[in-house]
C-alpha positions in Angstrom: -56.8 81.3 152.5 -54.8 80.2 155.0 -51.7 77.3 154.8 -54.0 74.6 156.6 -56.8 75.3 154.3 -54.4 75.7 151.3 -53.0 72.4 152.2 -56.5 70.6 152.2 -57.5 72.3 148.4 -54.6 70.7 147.2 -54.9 67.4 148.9 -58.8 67.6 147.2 -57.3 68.1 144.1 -54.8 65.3 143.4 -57.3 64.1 140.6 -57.9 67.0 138.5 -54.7 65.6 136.4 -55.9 65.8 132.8 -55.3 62.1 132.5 -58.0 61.3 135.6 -54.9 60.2 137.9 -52.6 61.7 140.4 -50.5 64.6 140.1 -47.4 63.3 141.5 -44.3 65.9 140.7 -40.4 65.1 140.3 -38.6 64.4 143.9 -41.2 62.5 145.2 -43.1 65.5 145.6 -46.8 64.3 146.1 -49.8 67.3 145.1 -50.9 69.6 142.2 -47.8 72.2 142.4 -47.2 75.5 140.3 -45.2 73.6 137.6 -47.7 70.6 137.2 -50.6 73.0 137.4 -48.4 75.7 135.1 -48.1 72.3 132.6 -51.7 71.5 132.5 -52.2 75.4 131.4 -49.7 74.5 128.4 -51.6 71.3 127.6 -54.6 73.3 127.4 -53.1 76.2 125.3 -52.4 73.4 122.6 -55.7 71.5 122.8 -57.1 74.6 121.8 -54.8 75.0 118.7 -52.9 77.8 120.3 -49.5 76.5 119.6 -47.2 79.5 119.3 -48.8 80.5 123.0 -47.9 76.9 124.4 -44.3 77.1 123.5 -43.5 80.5 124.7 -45.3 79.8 128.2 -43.2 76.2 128.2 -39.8 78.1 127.6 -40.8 80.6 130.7 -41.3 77.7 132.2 -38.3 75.9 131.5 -36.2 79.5 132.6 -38.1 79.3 136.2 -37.4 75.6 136.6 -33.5 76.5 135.6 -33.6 79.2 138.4 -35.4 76.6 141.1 -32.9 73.7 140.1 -35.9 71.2 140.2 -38.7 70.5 138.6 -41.8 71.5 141.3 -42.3 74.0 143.6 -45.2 73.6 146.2 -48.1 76.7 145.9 -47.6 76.8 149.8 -43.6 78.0 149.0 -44.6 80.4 145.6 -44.2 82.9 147.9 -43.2 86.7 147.9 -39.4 85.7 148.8 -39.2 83.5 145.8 -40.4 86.0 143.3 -37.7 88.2 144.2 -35.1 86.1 144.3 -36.2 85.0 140.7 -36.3 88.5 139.5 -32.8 89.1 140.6 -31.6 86.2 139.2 -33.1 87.1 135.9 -30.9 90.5 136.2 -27.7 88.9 136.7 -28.8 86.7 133.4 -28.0 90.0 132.0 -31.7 90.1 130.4 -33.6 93.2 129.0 -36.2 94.7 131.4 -39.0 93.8 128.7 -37.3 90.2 128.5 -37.6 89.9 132.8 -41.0 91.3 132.8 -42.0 88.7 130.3 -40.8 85.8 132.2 -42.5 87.3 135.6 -45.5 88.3 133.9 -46.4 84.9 132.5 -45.5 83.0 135.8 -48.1 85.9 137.4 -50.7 85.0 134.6 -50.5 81.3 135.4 -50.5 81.6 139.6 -53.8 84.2 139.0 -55.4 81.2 137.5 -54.7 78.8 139.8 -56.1 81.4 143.0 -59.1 81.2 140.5 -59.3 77.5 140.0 -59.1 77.2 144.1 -55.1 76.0 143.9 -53.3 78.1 145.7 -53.5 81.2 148.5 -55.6 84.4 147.2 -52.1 86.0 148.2 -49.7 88.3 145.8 -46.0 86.8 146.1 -45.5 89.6 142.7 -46.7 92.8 144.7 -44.3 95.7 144.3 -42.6 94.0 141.2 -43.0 96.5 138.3 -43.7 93.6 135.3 -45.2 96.1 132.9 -43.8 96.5 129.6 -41.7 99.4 128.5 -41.8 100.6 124.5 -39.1 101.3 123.4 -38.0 105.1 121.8 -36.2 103.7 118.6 -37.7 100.7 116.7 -35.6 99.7 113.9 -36.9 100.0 110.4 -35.6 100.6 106.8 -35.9 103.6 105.0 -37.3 104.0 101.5 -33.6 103.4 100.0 -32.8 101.1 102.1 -35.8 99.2 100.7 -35.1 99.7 97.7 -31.6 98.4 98.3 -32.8 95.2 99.5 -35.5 94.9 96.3 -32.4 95.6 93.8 -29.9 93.3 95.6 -28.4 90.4 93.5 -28.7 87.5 94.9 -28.2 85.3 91.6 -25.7 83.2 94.0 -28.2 82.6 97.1 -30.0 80.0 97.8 -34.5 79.8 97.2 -34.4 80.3 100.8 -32.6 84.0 100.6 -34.6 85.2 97.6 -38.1 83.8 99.5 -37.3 85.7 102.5 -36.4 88.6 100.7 -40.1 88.4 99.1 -41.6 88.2 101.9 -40.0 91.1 103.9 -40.8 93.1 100.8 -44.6 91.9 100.5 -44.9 92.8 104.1 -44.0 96.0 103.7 -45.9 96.5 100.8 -49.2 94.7 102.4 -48.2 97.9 104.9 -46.9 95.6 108.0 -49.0 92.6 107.2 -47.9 89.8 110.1 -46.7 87.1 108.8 -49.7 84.9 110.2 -52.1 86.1 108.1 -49.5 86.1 104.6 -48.8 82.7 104.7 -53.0 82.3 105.1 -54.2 84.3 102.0 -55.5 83.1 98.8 -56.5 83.9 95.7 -60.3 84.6 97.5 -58.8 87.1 99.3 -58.3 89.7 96.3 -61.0 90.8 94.5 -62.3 94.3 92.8 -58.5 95.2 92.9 -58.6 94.9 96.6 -56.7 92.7 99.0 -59.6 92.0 102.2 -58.3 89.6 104.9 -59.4 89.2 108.4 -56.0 89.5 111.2 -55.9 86.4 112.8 -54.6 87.8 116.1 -57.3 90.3 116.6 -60.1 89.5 114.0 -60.3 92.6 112.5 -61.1 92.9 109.1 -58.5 94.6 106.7 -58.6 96.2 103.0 -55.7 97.3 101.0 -55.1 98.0 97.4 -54.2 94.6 95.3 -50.9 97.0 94.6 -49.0 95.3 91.3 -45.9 94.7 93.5 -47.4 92.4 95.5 -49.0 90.7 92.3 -45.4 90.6 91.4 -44.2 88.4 94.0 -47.6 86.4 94.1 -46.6 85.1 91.0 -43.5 84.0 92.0 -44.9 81.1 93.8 -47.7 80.2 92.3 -48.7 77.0 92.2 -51.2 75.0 90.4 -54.0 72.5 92.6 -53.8 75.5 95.4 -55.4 78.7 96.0 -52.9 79.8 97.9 -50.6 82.9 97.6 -47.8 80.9 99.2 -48.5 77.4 98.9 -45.7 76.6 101.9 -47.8 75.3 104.7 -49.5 72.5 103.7 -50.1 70.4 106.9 -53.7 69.4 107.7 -53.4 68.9 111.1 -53.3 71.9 112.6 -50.4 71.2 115.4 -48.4 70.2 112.1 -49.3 73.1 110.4 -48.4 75.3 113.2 -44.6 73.4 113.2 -44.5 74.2 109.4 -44.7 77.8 110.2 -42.4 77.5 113.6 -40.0 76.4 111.0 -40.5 78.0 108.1 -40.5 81.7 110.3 -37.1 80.6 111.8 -35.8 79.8 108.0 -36.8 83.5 106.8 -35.6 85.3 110.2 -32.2 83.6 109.9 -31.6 84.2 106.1 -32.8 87.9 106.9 -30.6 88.7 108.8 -27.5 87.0 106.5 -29.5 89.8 104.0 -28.9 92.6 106.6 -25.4 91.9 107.3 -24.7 92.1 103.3 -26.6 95.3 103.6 -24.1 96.6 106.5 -27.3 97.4 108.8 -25.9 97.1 112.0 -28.9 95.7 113.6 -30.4 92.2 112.7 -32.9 92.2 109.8 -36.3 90.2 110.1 -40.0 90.1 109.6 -40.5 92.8 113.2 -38.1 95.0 111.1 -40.3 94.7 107.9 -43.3 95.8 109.8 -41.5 98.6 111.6 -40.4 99.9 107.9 -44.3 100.3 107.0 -44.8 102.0 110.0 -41.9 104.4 109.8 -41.9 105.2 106.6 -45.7 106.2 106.0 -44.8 109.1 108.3 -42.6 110.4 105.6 -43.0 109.6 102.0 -45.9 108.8 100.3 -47.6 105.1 99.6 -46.4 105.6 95.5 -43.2 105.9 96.6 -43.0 102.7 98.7 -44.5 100.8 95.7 
C-alpha cells in the first residue's frame, strides 16, 4: 500500500473510534495513528476481561511514547528508521535484551494488527531486528535446604503479610510450580479422592496432583467459613475488581518475599517465579517425599 492510498484508509477510518466519534490524537494531530489505534487494542484487551494483558501492553506503550516525547505518531512515519532508533534508545536505557525484545515485540504485535484491520502500510519497519526471546542458562531456585530454611524460619515478629507470603511460596512449591492464578482460584471442589484436579487458567489444561498433607496444612490456615475457597483473599465480583485485588495482592507477597530472601542471605530477590523454579529444579534431584 502505497502513502497516497495509506493516507485515504486512514482518512476512511476517522470513525472507527470505539465511542462512534473521531480519533483526534494529542498536538492537534487529526487520524487513527499507532497510539490511538495501539489504545483501542488495550480497551479491547480489558473488555474481554484480560486485565493483566492490558496493563503490560499500556506500560510498553507508555515506554514508546517516553522515547517519541509525544503522544501520537502517524502510521505513514512508523517507519523502519523509527524502529531503530527506538531500539537503540532502549539499549542506552541500559535494559536486558529479553526486556528490549519485549517492548519491540508488543509494538510489532500491535502494528501487524493494524496492516490486518487495513490501518497502516503492509510494510515491515521491524525487519532485521532480532525481537525473539533468549532463555536464560541459570534460573534461580531454592534448594531442598534452602526450603526448608524458609518453612522453619521464625517469623513470630512479622507481620500476616510475611507469614502469608511465605505460605504461599511454599504451597507453590509443593502444588509442584502451581501459578499463582490458579492458587488463589481453588476451592474446596477442587480436592477430592485425595487428589488436587484444577484446570490452568493460562492454557486450559487440566492438572492432577496428590492432596499432599502439607498443603492441607497451610489450607487450614486460612480457612474461612461462608467460602469454599482455599484462600478466601479475592473477593471482588466484578471481575476488573477482582483482577486489581490480585494486581495488589501479587505485589504484597512479591515485596514481603523478597524482605524473606534478604533475611535468608540469598543474593538474588525471592518471589513467586523463584518458587516455581524451586519445583522445577529440584525434581531433577531429590525425590517428591523429600520436598514434602
Amino acid at each position: 500500500m502505497d502513502n497516497n492510498n495509506q493516507k485515504n484508509v486512514q482518512t476512511a477510518t476517522l470513525t472507527l473510534s470505539p465511542h462512534g466519534e473521531n480519533w483526534r490524537g494529542a498536538e492537534g494531530l487529526e487520524g487513527f495513528g499507532f497510539i490511538a489505534y495501539a489504545n483501542s487494542r488495550v480497551e479491547k484487551l480489558r473488555d474481554e476481561g484480560r486485565y493483566d494483558a492490558a496493563i503490560k501492553l499500556k506500560k510498553y506503550l507508555r515506554k514508546f511514547i517516553t522515547y517519541l516525547g509525544k503522544n501520537e505518531v502517524p502510521f505513514k512515519d512508523f517507519d523502519a528508521l523509527l524502529m531503530r532508533n527506538y531500539h537503540t534508545w532502549l539499549k542506552n536505557q541500559e535494559l536486558g535484551r529479553n526486556t528490549i525484545s519485549l517492548y519491540i515485540r508488543n509494538l510489532k504485535r500491535v502494528y501487524k494488527l493494524a496492516v490486518n484491520d487495513g490501518l497502516a502500510a503492509d510494510s515491515n519497519p521491524f525487519e532485521g531486528m532480532d525481537v525473539s526471546y533468549r532463555v536464560k542458562k541459570e534460573r534461580n531456585g531454592l534448594t531442598l535446604d534452602e526450603v526448608k530454611r524458609l518453612r522453619d524460619l521464625d517469623l513470630g515478629g512479622e507481620s500476616e503479610m510475611t507469614v502469608f507470603a511465605r505460605d504461599i511460596f511454599l504451597f507453590t512449591v509443593y502444588a509442584r510450580g502451581m501459578r499463582s492464578d490458579d492458587i488463589f482460584r481453588l476451592t474446596r471442589k477442587n480436592i477430592k479422592n485425595g487428589q488436587l484436579t484444577y484446570r490452568q487458567h493460562v492454557t486450559g489444561k487440566e492438572i492432577s496432583i496428590p492432596w499432599e498433607p502439607a498443603l492441607q496444612e497451610i489450607a487450614d490456615r486460612y480457612r474461612q467459613k461462608g467460602t469454599s475457597l482455599l484462600f478466601p483473599i479475592i473477593t471482588a465480583k466484578d471481575p476488573r475488581e477482582q483482577w486489581r485485588q490480585y494486581d495488589s495482592l501479587l505485589h504484597r507477597i512479591n515485596y514481603s518475599l523478597k524482605k524473606l530472601g534478604e533475611m535468608m542471605e540469598l543474593g538474588y530477590p525471592l518471589n513467586l517465579t523463584v518458587a516455581r523454579h524451586s519445583w522445577e529444579s529440584m525434581t531433577k534431584s531429590v525425590s517428591i517425599s523429600d520436598i514434602l
